[in-house]
C-alpha positions as CSV (number, residue, x, y, z in Angstrom):
1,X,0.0,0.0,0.0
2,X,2.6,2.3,1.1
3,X,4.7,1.9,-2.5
4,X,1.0,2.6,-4.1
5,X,0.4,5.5,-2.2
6,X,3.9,6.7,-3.2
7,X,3.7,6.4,-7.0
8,X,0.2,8.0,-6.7
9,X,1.9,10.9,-5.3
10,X,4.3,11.1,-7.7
11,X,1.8,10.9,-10.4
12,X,-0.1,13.7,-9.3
13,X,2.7,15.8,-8.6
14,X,3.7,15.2,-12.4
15,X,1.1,16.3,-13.6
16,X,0.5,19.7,-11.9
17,X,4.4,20.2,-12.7
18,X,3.3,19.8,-16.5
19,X,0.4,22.2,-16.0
20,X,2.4,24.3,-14.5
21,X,5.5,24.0,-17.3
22,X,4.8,23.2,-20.4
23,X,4.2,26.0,-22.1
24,X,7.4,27.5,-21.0
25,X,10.0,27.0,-23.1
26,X,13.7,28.0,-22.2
27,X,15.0,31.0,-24.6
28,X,17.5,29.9,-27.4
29,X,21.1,31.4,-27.2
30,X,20.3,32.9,-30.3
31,X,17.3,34.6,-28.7
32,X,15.8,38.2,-28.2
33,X,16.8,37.4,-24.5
34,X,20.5,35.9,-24.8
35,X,22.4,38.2,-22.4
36,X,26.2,37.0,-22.3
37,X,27.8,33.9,-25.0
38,X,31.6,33.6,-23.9
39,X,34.6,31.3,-25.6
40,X,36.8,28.8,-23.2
41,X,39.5,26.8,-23.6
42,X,40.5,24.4,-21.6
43,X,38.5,23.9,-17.9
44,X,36.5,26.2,-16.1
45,X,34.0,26.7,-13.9
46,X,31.7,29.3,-13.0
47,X,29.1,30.5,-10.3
48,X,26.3,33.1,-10.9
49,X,23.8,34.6,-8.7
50,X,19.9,34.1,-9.4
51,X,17.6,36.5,-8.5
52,X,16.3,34.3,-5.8
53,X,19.9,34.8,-4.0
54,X,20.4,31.2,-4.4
55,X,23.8,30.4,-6.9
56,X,23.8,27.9,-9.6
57,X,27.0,26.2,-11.4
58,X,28.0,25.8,-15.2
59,X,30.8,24.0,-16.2
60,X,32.7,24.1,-19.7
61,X,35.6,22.3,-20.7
62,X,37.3,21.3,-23.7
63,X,37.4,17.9,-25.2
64,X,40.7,15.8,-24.6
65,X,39.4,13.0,-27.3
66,X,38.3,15.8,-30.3
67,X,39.9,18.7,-29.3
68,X,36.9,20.9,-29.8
69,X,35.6,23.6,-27.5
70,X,33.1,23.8,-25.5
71,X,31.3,27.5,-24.6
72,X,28.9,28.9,-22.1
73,X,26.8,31.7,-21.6
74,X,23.6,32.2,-19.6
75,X,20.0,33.9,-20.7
76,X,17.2,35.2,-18.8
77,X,13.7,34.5,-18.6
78,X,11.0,36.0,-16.0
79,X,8.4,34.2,-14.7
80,X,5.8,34.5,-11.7
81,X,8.6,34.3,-9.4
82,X,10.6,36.6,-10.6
83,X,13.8,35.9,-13.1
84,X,15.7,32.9,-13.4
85,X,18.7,32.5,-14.7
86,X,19.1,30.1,-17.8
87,X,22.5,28.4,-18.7
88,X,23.2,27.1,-21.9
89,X,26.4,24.8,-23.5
90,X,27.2,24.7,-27.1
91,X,30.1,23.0,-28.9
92,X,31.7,23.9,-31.6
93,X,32.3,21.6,-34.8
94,X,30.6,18.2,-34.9
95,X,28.1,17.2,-33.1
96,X,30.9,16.1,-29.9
97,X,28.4,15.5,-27.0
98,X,26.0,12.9,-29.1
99,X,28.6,10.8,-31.1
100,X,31.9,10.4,-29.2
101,X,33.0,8.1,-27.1
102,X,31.0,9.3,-23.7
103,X,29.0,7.0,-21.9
104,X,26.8,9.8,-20.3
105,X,24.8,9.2,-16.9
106,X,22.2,11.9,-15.6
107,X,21.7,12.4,-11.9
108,X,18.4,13.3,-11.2
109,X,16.5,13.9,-7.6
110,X,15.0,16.8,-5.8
111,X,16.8,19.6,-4.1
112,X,19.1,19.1,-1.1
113,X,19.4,15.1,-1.2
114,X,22.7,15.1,-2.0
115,X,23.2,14.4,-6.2
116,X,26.2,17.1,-6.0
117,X,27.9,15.0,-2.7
118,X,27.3,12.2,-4.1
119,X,29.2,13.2,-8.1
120,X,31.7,15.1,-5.7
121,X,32.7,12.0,-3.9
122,X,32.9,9.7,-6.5
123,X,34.8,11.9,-9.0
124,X,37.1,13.9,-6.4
125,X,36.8,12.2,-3.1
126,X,35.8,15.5,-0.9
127,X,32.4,16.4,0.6
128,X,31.1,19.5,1.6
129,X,28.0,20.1,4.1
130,X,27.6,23.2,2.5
131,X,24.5,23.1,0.1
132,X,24.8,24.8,-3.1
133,X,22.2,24.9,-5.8
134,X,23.1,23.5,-8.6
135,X,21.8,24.1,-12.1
136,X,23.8,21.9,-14.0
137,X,27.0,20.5,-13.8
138,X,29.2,17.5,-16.0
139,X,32.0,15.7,-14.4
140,X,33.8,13.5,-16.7
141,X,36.5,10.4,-15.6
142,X,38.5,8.0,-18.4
143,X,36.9,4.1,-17.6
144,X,37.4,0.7,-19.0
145,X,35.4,-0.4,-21.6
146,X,35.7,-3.8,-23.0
147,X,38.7,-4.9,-21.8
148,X,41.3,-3.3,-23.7
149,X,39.8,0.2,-24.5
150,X,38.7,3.0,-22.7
151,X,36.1,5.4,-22.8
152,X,35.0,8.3,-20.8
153,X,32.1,8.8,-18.3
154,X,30.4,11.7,-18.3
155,X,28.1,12.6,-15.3
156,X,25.3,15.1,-15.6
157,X,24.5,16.2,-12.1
158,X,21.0,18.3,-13.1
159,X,19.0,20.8,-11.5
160,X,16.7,19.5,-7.9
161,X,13.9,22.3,-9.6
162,X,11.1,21.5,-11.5
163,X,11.5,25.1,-13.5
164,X,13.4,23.6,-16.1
165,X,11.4,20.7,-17.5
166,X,13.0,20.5,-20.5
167,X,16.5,20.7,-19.0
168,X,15.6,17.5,-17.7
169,X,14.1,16.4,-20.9
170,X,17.1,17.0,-22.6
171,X,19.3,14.9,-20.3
172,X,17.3,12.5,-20.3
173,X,16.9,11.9,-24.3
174,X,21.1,12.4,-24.3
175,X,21.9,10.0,-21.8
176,X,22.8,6.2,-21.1
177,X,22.1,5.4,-17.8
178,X,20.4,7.2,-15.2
179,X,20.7,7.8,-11.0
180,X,17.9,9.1,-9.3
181,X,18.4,9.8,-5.7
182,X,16.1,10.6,-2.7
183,X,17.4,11.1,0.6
184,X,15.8,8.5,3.8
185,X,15.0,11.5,5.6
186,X,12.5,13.4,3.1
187,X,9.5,10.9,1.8
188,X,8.7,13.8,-0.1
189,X,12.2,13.3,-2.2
190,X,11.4,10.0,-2.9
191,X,7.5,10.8,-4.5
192,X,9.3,13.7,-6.4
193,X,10.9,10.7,-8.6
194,X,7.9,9.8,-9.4
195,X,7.5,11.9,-12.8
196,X,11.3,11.4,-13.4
197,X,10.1,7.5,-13.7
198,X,8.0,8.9,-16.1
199,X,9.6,11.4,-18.0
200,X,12.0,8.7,-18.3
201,X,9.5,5.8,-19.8
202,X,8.3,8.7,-22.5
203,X,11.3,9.8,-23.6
204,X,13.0,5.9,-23.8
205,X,9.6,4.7,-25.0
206,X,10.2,0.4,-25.8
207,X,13.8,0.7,-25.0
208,X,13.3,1.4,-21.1
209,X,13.7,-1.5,-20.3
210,X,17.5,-1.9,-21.9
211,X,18.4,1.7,-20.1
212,X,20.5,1.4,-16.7
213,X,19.2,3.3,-13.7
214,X,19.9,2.9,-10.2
215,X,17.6,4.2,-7.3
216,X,20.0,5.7,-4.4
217,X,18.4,6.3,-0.8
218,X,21.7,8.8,0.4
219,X,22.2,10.0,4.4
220,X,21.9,6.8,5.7
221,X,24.4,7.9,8.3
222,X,20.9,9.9,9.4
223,X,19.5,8.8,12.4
224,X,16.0,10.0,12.3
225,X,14.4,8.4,9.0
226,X,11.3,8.7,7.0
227,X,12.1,5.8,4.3
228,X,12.6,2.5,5.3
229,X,15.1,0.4,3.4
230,X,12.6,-2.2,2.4
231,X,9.9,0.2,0.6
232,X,12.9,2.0,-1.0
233,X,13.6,-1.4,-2.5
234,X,9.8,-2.2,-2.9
235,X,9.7,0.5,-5.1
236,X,13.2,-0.3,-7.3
237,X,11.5,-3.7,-8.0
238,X,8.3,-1.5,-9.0
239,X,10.1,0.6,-11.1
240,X,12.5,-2.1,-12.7
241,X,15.7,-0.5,-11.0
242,X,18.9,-1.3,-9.6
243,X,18.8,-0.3,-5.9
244,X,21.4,1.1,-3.1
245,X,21.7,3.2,-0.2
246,X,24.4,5.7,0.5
247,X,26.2,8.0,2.6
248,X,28.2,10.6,0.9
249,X,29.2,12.4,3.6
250,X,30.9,8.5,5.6
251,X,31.8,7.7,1.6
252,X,30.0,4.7,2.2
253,X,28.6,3.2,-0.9
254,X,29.3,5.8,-3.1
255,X,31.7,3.9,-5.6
256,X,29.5,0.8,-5.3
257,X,27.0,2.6,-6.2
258,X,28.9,3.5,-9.4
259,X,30.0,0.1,-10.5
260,X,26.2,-1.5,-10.1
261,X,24.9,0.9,-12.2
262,X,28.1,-0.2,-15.0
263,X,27.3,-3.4,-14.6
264,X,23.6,-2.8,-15.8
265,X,24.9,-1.6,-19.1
266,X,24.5,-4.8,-21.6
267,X,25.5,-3.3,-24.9
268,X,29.3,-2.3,-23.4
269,X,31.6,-4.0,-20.6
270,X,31.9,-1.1,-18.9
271,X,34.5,-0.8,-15.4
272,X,35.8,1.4,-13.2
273,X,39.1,-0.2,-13.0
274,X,41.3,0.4,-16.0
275,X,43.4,-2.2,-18.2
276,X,46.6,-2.6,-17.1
277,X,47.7,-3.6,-20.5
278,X,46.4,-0.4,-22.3
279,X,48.0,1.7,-19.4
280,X,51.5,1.0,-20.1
281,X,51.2,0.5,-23.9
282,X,49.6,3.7,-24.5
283,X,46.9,2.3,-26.8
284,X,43.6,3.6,-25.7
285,X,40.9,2.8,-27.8
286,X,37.7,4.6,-28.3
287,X,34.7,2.7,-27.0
288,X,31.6,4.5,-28.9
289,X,28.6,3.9,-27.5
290,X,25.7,5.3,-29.4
């Protein structure tokens, strides 16, 4: 009953975020309301203010497998709430992002559950108990990739709001596999997955099934919870997902976490450990994974 009550919740809440968003459409760079378009080279990262004093984080970097550049900019767009600040990537040349060698995973979950700790931990191995915001950020790390070759994972850590739907969309349609994290102290974060589930089963259509996704329960270190272990993996088997629960801030988990959701890929043998073999011969084949 309680799993039932959950994915009720979620549906309903899907559906007055669709209400609520469809129309909107985020402004094109080439738009009336394109404010700042800027050229990098190399890595950067930067931090802007919304209006809503909270700070949100883009994130260009250059291609070490093409050699093309990535740019950034950000647009505005108002709304009841006032205006929110839009960030958009392009990259220049081909299309890089779609056709490489990238075996893309989105992070997906609502605000404050921990999607940044978690990325932050597995990629860099700090945590900070400061929350930030994020709009969107991409973390990428080289991985094996049937035996001998290599390719890179990239990690999409997205936006907790539901103001950019098609953000979401987007990552979703672009990606391979797929995290979606609530945290054991907020029921609430777990129902909000609820039109993420679906987003994802529209977008994927028939192929759903194929697509890797792994449904994290993070601050298990909490004492005081509000999901129980069992109806978080109640609803995995619902849902037809691979299930764990974490603690980014005791690192616990975390990399496990990682290599399940690898292991649910079936079109590519995909591990974090890389060949020896390739290491110290140099030869690093592309694994493309389309």
């Amino acid at each position: 009953m309680a799993v039932a009550q959950l994915i009720s919740a979620g549906n309903r809440r899907f559906a007055s975020i669709r209400r609520r968003h469809q129309p909107q459409m985020a402004p094109h760079p080439a738009g009336q309301d394109w404010v700042r378009w800027r050229r990098v080279v190399g890595h950067t990262e930067s931090r802007v203010s919304q209006s809503s004093g909270q700070q949100g984080r883009v994130k260009a970097e250059k291609s070490a497998h093409s050699g093309e550049t990535m740019a950034t900019g950000r647009a505005a767009r108002s709304n009841s709430k006032g205006t929110v600040m839009l960030h958009f990537t392009s990259t220049a040349g081909s299309r890089m992002a779609e056709q490489t060698n990238d075996y893309r995973v989105a992070v997906f979950g609502a605000g404050g559950v921990g999607k940044s700790s978690i990325v932050l931990r597995f990629v860099k191995g700090t945590f900070n108990d400061n929350y930030v915001p994020t709009i969107e950020d991409t973390y990428r790390q080289v991985i094996g990739c049937n035996q001998k070759s290599v390719c890179t994972l990239q990690i999409t850590d997205t936006t907790g709001s539901h103001q950019f739907p098609a953000m979401q969309r987007l990552s979703i349609g672009k990606g391979h596999a797929f995290v979606l994290i609530y945290s054991v102290t907020s029921k609430q974060s777990l129902e909000e997955l609820g039109p993420i589930i679906m987003m994802l089963k529209e977008v994927k259509g028939d192929s759903i099934g194929e697509v890797p996704i792994m449904l994290v329960g993070n601050k298990k270190d909490e004492a005081k919870r509000e999901v129980s272990t069992e109806l978080g993996q109640k609803l995995a088997d619902r849902w037809g997902t691979g299930f764990i629960e974490t603690s980014a801030k005791n690192n616990e988990n975390v990399t496990e976490l990682f290599e399940k959701l690898l292991a649910l890929e079936k079109k590519r043998q995909l591990t974090l450990t890389l060949d020896d073999a390739a290491g110290k011969t140099g030869s690093k084949k592309k694994c493309v994974v389309m």
